[in-house]
N, C-alpha and C positions, 0 to 999 in steps of 0.2 A: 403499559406494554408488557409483552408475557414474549419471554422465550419459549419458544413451542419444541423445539428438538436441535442437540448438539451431541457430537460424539466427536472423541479423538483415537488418532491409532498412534500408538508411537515405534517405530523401528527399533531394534538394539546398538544400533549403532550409527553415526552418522553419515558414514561413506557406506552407509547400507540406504541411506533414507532417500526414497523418492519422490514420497506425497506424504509430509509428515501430519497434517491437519485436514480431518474430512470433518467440515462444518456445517448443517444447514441451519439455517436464523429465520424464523418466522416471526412475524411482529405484528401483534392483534391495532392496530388503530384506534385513537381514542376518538374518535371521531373529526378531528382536526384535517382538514381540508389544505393540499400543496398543487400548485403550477408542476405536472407534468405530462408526458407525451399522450398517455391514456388515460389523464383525468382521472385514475385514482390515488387515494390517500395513501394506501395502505405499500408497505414493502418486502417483498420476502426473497431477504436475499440469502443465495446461495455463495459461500466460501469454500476458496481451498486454498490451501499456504504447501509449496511444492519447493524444494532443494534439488540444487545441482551443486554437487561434492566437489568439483574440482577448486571451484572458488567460494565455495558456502555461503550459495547465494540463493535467497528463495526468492521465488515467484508467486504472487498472489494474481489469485481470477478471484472476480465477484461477478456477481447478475443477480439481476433481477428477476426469480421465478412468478413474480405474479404480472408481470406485465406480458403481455401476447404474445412481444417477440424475443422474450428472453435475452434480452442486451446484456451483455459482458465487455468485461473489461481485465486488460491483465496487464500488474504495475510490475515491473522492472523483470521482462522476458532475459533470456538467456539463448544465445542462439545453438548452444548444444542439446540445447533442452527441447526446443519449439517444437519439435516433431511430436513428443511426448505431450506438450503443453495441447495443441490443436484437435489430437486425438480424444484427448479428455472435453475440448469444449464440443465435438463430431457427438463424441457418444452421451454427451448430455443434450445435445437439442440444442444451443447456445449459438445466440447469434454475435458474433463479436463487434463490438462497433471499434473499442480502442485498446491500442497497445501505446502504455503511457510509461514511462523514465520519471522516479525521483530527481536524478543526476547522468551525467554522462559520466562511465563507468568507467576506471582503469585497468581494472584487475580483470576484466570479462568484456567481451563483446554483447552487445545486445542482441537480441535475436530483433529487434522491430523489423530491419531491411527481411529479414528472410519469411517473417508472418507477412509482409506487404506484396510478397512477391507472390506467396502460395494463395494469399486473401487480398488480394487491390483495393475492396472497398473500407478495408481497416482504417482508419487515422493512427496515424502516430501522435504522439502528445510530450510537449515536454518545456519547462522553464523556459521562459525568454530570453531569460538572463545565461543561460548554459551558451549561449554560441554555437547550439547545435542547430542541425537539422530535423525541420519535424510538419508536419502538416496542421499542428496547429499549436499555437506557444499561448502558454498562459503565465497568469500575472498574480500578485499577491491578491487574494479575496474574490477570488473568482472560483466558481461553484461549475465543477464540470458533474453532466446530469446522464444517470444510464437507467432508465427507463424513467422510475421515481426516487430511484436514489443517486443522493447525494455528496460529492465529495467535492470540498474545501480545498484551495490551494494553500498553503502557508508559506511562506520563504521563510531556509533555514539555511542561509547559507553558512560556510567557514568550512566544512570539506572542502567543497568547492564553491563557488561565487553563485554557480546556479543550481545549487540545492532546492527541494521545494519538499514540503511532508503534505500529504493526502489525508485528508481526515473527514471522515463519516458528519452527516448532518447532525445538528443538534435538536430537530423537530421531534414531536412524539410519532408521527410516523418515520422517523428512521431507526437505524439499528442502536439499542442498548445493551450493554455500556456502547458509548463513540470507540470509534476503530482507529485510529492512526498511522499510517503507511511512512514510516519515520528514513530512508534510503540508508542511509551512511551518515545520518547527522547522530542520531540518536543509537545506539546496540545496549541490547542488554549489560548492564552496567558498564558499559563502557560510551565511546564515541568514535568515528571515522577519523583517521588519520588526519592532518594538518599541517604538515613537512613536506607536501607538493601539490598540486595540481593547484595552485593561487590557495592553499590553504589558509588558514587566518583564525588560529586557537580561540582569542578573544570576542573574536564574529562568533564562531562555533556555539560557543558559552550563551552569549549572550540570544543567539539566535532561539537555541532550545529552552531556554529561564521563559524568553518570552513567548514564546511560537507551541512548545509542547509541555512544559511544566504548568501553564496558563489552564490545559484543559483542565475537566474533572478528574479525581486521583481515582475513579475507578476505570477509566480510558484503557483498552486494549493496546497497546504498543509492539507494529512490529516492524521488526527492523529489515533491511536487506541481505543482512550477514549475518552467520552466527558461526562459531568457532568451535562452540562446546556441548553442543546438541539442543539447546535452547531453542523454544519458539516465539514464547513471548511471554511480557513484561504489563505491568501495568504503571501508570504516572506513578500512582501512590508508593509503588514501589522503588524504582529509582530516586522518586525523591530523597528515599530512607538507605538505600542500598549503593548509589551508584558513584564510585569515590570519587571518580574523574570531575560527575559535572554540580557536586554538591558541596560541594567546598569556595569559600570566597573565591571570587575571579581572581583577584591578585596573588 
């Protein structure tokens, strides 16, 4: 696989940033052969990692630009944001299929109800285990599919009970390095709170050793929060850097 073209912009400031990561990922096939909607191999997906400053919270959209209908997907919307979010998938051509939640959020409202109401044929997506509402709940090792790409469900819980991390296939037709959509479980060197919402430090711990530290150390890791103008992290790197979840459990 060959990355074919990336660029990033980065703002000067955080309560400056709007769209911190403009990504496009093209990915040559090695000629390995996957089950999806258009029968082909190959993936070319388009990223973009978006913040909203009040709670420094980002928004990732992916799609698929080589599949016809250009299916997208956007994990942990923000509903101050969605206006901005929708305009961006408008002027790309993006046909959205899913607005999907790591977690049900404390510090922010989602935007899902408010894309559902502008877009009805959307699906919402989210843990089964959340207790939320959603149009469609998944489960640990369940592979949600947008066009020909693939994301992984993980359960992570110890933020909350219904945590889940998103993480890119590991086929040679998919994205390299694997991507990981870590919510609130995982922050650059840090982790999600654990002093309320059914928190549970030790689940925490234990969820991300085994659920995100497991992938490959060159795995993109991005979090839903960032505090410090950070965007992202690699496994390799938190394994070495990240004091919180590198240290004995006990």
């Amino acid at each position: 696989m060959q990355l074919v073209a990336a660029f990033v912009r980065i703002l000067p400031s955080p309560n400056r940033l709007c769209s911190l990561v403009f990504a496009r990922l093209s990915l040559e096939s090695r000629g390995r052969k996957t089950s999806s909607m258009s029968g082909s191999s190959k993936v070319s997906l388009l990223f973009r990692q978006m913040f909203e400053k009040e709670s420094s919270t980002y928004t990732y959209l992916l799609a698929d630009m080589g599949h016809p209908e250009k299916p997208a997907a956007l994990i942990d919307p923000v509903d101050k944001t969605v206006g901005r979010d929708l305009n961006l998938i408008k002027e790309l051509g993006l046909k959205l299929v899913y607005a999907m939640n790591t977690h049900v959020h404390a510090d922010h409202v989602t935007g899902t109800g408010l894309i559902k109401n502008k877009m009805p044929g959307v699906k919402s997506v989210i843990s089964r285990t959340s207790n939320a509402g959603a149009d469609i709940f998944v489960d640990a090792g369940e592979n949600i599919q947008i066009g020909n790409l693939l994301l992984e469900v993980r359960p992570t819980p110890g933020h909350t009970k219904g945590c889940v991390t998103y993480v890119t296939g590991d086929g040679a037709d998919q994205p390299y390095p694997r991507m990981a959509f870590t919510g609130d479980a995982l922050l650059i060197r840090g982790c999600g709170r654990t002093d309320f919402q059914e928190g549970d430090a030790c689940q925490l711990y234990r969820s991300v050793h085994s659920q995100i530290f497991t992938l490959p150390k060159e795995t993109l890791l991005y979090p839903a929060h960032d505090y410090k103008g950070l965007m992202v992290t690699t496994v390799g790197e938190e394994l070495k850097y990240n004091l919180r979840l590198t240290k004995d459990e006990k």
